[in-house]
N, C-alpha and C positions, 0 to 999 in steps of 0.2 A: 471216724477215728480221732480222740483226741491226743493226737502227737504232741501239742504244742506244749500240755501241761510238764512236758519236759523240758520248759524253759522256766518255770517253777521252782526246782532244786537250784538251777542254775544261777538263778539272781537272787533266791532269797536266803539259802544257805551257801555256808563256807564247808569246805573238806576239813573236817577234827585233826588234828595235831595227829600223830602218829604214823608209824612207818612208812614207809613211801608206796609198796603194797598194798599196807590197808587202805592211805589214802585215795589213791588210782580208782580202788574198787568205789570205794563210796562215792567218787568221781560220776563214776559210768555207770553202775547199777540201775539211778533212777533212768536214765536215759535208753536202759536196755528195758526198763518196765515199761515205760509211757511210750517208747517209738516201739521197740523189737514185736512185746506182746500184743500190741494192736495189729498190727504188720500180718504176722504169721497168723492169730486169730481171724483177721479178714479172711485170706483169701481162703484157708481151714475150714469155713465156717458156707465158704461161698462153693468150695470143693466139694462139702457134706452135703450141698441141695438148698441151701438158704436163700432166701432171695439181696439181692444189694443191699437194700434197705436194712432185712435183718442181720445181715454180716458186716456191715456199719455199727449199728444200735448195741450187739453185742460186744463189740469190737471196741466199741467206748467204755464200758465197765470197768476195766483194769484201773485203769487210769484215773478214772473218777474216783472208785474206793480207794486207792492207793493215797491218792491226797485226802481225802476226809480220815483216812484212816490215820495218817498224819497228825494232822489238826488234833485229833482226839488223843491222842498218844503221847502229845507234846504237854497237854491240859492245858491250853492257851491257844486263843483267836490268832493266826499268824493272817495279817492284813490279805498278802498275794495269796495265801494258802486258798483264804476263802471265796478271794474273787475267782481262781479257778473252779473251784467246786461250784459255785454260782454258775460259772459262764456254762460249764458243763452242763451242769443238772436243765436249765434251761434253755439250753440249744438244742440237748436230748428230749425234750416235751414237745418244745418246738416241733421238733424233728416227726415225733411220735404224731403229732396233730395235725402238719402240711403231709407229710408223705412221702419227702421229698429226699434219696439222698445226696443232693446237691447242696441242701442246703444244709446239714449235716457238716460236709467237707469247709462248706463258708463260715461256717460257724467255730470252727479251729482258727481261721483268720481273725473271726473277732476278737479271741483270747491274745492274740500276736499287739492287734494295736489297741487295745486295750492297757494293756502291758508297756506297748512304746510309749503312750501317751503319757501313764501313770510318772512313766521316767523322764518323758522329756519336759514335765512337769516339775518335779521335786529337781532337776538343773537349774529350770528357769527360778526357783526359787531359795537356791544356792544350796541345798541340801541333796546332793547328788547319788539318788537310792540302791547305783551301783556301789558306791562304796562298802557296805558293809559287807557284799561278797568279796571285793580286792582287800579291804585292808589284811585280814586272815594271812593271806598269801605273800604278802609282803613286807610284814612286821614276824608271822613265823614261831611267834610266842616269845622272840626276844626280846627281853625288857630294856635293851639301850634302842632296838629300833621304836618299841613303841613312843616311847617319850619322845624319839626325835621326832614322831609321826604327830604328835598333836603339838610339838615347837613348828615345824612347818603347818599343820593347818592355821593357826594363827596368827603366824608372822609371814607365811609366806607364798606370794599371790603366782607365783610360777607354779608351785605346787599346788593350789588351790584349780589354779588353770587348767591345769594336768587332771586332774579329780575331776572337774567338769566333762572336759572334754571324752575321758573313758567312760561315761551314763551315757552323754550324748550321741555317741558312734550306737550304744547299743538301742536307744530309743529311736534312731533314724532306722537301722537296722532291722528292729521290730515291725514299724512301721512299712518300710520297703516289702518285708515278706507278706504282711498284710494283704498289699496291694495284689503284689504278685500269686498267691495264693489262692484270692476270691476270684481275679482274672481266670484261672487255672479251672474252678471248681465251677467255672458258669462254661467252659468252653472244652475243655479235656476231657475226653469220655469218661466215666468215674474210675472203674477199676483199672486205668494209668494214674489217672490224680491222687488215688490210694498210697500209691508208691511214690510216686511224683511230690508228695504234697511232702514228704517224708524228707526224700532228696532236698528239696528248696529247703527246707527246716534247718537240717542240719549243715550244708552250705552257707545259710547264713549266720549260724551260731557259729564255723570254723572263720567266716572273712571279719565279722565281729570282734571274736576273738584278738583274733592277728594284729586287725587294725586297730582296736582299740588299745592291745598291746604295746605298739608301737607308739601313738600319740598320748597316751595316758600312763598304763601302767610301767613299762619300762623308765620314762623319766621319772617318775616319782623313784622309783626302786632305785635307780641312779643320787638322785636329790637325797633323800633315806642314808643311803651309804656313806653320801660326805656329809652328811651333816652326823652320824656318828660317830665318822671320823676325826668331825675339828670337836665335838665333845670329851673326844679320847685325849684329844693333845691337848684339851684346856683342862685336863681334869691333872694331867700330868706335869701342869705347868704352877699348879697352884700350891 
């Protein structure tokens, strides 16, 4: 089951402008296609007479077409889009050649730190690849926040700090599930790890979140604020 690919929407798109309803949905939709329908197709599929293996194999299809179907839709190569579909299509071959579904479940992990590395990458090289999911969220479509938001990227190393730091929590984060994941999928009988692997996924997208929130985006969103503020009273001063 490829759950992970629902950390995909997650870092590489932003929620469109728009009501707070519509946005919610666009939110959680891909997260109900890439966890929910694996989810329910396993054990559905394991219910009808299929063996493990084929109630895995199956069970990764959604997900797989859902992002290629993406990519094609958009008419442009999206970098994450494709290493998913990659990691998929051949962990699924893989899968299809060993026999194994164990290694199936391991092979969702690869997609996790794959993903951290790529992030804790583009940190180490000041280009911090969470950003383009936060800034959305935090500028809002306002044009006095946007401006303030590229006066502090350039002048300013607190906020710069803060931008690193929210990639970073999510690249360790990645990485940590990773670990704990393939741990899981060598040792946990499979159809717990099924669920299990589900659980861990999205626990570490919520502690992610949070903490990333806290040491990243909440100061910036703070920093953002006065700095449109001394904008308003120098604009009114002149």
């Amino acid at each position: 089951m490829s759950s992970t690919t629902a950390a995909a929407p997650v870092i590489a798109t932003a929620v469109p402008a728009g009501p707070r309803g519509a946005a919610l949905l666009n939110s959680v939709l891909p997260l109900l296609v890439d966890v929910g329908v694996p989810l329910v197709s396993y054990y559905a599929l394991k219910a009808a007479g299929l063996s493990t293996f084929a109630a895995l194999a199956w069970s990764s299809v959604v997900p797989a077409v859902r992002t290629a179907w993406g990519v094609l839709r958009g008419r442009r190569l999206n970098g994450l889009a494709a290493l998913m579909v990659t990691v998929n299509l051949v962990g699924l071959l893989t899968s299809l050649m060993v026999g194994d579904p164990r290694l199936m479940l391991a092979k969702d992990s690869g997609v996790s730190s794959i993903v951290g590395i790529l992030i804790l990458v583009t940190v180490w090289r000041g280009q911090p690849m969470m950003t383009a999911a936060m800034r959305p969220w935090l500028v809002k479509g306002d044009a006095a926040k946007d401006a303030a938001w590229w006066r502090l990227a350039a002048g300013s190393e607190a906020f710069r700090r803060a931008e690193t730091r929210f990639s970073a929590v999510w690249g360790a984060a990645l990485l940590g599930e990773c670990v704990v994941r393939t741990v899981g999928a060598c040792t946990v009988p499979v159809d717990t790890m099924v669920w299990l692997g589900t659980v861990i996924m999205v626990a570490t997208m919520v502690c992610a979140f949070l903490v990333s929130g806290r040491v990243g985006a909440v100061p910036m969103a703070r920093m953002l604020a006065e700095e449109v503020r001394r904008d308003g009273v120098a604009d009114t001063t002149r």
